[in-house]
C-alpha positions as CSV (number, residue, x, y, z in Angstrom):
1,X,134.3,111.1,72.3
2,X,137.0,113.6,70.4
3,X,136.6,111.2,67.8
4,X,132.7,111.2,67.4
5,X,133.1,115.4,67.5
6,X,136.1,115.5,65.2
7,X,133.8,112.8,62.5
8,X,130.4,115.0,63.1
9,X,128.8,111.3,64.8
10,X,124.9,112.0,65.8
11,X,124.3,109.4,67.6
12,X,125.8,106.9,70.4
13,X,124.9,103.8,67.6
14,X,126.6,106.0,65.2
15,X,129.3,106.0,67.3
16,X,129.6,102.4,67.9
17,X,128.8,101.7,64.0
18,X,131.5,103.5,63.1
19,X,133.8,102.4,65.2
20,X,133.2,98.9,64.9
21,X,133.8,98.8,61.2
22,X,137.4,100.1,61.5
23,X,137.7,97.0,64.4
24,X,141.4,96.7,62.9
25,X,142.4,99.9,63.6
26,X,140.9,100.4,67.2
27,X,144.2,99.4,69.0
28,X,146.0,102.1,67.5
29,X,143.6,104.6,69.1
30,X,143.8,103.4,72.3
31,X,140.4,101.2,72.4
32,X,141.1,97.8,73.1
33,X,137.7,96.1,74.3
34,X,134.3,95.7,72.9
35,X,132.5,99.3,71.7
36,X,128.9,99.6,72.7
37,X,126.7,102.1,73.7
38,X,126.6,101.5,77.6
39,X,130.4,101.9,77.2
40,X,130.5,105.2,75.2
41,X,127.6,106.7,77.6
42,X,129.4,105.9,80.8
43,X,132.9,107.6,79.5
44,X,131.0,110.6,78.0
45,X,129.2,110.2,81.9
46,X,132.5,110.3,83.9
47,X,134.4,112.8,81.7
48,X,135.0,115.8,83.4
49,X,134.0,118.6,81.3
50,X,136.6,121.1,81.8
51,X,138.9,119.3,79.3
52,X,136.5,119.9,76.3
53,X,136.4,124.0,77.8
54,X,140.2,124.3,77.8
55,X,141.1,122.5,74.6
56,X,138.1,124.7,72.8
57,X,139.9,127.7,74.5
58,X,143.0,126.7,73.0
59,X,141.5,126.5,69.5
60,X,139.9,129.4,69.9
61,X,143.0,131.6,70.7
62,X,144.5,130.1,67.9
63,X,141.6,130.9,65.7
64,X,141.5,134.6,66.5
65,X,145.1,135.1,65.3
66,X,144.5,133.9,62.2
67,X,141.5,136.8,61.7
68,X,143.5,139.5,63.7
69,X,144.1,141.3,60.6
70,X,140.4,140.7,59.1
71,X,138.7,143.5,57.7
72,X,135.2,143.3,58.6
73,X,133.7,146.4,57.1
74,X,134.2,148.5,60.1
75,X,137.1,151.2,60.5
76,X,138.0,150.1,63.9
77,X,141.5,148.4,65.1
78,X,139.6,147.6,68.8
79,X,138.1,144.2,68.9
80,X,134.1,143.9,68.4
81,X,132.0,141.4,69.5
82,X,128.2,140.5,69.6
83,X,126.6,139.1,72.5
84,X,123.3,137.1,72.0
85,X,121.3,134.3,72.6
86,X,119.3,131.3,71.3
87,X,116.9,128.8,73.2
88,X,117.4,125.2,72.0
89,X,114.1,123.3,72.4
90,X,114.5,119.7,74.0
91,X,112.7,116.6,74.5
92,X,111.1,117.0,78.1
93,X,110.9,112.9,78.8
94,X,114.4,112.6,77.9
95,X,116.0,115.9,79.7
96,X,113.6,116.4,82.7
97,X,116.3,118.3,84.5
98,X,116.0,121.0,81.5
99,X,112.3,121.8,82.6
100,X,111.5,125.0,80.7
101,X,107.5,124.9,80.9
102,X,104.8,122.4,81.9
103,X,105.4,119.8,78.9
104,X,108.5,121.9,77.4
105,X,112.5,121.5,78.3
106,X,115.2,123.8,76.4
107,X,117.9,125.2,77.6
108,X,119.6,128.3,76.4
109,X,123.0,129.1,74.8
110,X,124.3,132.5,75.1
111,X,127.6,133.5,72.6
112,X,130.0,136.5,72.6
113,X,130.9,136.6,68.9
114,X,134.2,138.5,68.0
115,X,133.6,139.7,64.7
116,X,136.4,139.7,63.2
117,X,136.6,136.0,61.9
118,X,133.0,135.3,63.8
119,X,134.8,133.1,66.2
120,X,132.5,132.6,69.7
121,X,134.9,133.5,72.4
122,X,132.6,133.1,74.9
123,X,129.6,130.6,75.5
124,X,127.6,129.7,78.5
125,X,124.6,127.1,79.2
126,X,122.0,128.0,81.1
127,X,118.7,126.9,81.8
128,X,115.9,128.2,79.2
129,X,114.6,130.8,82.4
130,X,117.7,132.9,82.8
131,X,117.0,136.3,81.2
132,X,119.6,137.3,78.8
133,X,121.0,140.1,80.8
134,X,121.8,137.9,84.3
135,X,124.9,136.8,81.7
136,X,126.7,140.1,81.8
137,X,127.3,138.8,85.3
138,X,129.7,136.4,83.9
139,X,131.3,138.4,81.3
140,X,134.7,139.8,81.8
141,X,134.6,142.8,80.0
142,X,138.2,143.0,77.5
143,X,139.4,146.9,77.8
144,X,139.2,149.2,75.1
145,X,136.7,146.5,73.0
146,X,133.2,147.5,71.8
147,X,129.9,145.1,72.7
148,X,127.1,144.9,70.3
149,X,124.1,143.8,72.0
150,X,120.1,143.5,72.0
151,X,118.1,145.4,73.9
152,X,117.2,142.3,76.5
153,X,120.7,143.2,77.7
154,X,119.8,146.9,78.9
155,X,120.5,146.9,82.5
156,X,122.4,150.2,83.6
157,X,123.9,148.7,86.6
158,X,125.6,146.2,84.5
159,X,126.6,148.1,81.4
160,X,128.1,150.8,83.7
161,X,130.5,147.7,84.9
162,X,131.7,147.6,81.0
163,X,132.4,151.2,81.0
164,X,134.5,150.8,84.4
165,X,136.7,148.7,82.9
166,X,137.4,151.1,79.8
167,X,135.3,149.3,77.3
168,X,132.4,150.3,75.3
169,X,129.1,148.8,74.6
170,X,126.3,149.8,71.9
171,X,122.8,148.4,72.7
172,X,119.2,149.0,71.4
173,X,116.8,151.3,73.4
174,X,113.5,149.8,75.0
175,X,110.3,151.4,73.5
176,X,109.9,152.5,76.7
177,X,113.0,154.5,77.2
178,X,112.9,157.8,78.7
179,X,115.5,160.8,78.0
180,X,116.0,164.4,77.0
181,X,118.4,165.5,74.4
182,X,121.3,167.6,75.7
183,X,123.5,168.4,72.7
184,X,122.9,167.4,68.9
185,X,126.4,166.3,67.4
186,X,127.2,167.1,63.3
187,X,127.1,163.7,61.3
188,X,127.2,163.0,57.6
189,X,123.8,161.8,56.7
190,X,125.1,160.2,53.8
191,X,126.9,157.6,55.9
192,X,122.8,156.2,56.9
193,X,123.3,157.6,59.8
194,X,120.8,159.2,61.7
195,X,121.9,161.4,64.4
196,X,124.3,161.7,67.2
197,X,122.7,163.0,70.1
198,X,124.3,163.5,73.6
199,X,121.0,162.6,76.4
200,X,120.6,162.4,80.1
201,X,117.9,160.2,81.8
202,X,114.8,161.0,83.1
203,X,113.1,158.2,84.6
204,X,111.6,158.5,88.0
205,X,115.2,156.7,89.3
206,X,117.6,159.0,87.5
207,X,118.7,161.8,89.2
């Protein structure tokens, strides 16, 4: 299966077509029987799925060094990452277990994007239901880095557990959004920026 990923294979046939036409050269990759499709589905079946999630962790450590140094446009030496999702739309007949509405199956892929290099450090599969913000429940905030995220993710409870552990987030504000200004600070509107406002909440369960 590394082999169908590493050659960009789209199908099981593909798979076995490929294969079979370098028959020659199967021994040297460990393959010594007949390929077929039954045979590829029942290894991709059985294999535990944790080696593809370490080995993509390795790669992915090793990818960020190469970008540690990347200039992204931003005048900050802290590590920034976005935090999004997408819903993949899938064949209900085929993944019933994906069930997203009444003749509909997706499931949903939500990515923590370091900037610098636009590497995905972090993904997780969930089923297409799970509202963005249930994921900051398995994020493990990095200290001193900055999260960029939509406004599906505003949740106070959970953003106050990325200040707790000394990082910093910056999110979009619901239309409904209810605050008072406390302090105006000076910016330089000709950076595009708008203003800088210090503000306290006052929604009926602020205090």
């Amino acid at each position: 299966m590394a082999f169908a990923q590493l050659t960009y294979r789209e199908s099981l046939r593909d798979i076995e077509a490929c294969l079979r036409s370098q028959y020659n050269k199967l021994y040297h990759m460990g393959i010594r029987g007949k390929i077929s499709r039954n045979t590829l589905a029942n290894a991709n079946k059985i294999r535990d799925w944790r080696i593809y999630a370490e080995f993509a962790q390795s790669l992915i450590s090793i990818a960020r060094q190469l970008y540690i140094d990347d200039d992204f446009g931003v005048e900050l030496d802290q590590t920034v990452y976005a935090l999004d999702s997408t819903t993949i739309d899938l064949c209900l007949s085929v993944f019933p277990w994906a069930r997203f509405r009444q003749t509909k199956a997706a499931i949903k892929l939500h990515t923590l994007l370091d900037l610098r290099g636009n590497i995905p450090t972090f993904i997780h599969i969930s089923d297409g239901k799970l509202h963005d913000v249930n994921v900051l429940d398995e994020l493990i905030p990095e200290p001193a880095s900055f999260y960029v995220m939509d406004r599906g993710y505003l949740d106070f409870a959970r953003l106050y557990t990325i200040d707790l552990c000394a990082a910093f987030f910056v999110i979009r504000a619901k239309s409904n959004f209810q605050f008072r200004r406390i302090y105006s600070h000076p910016i330089d509107k000709d950076t595009g920026l708008k203003c800088d406002q210090t503000v306290a909440l006052t929604g009926p369960h602020t205090s």
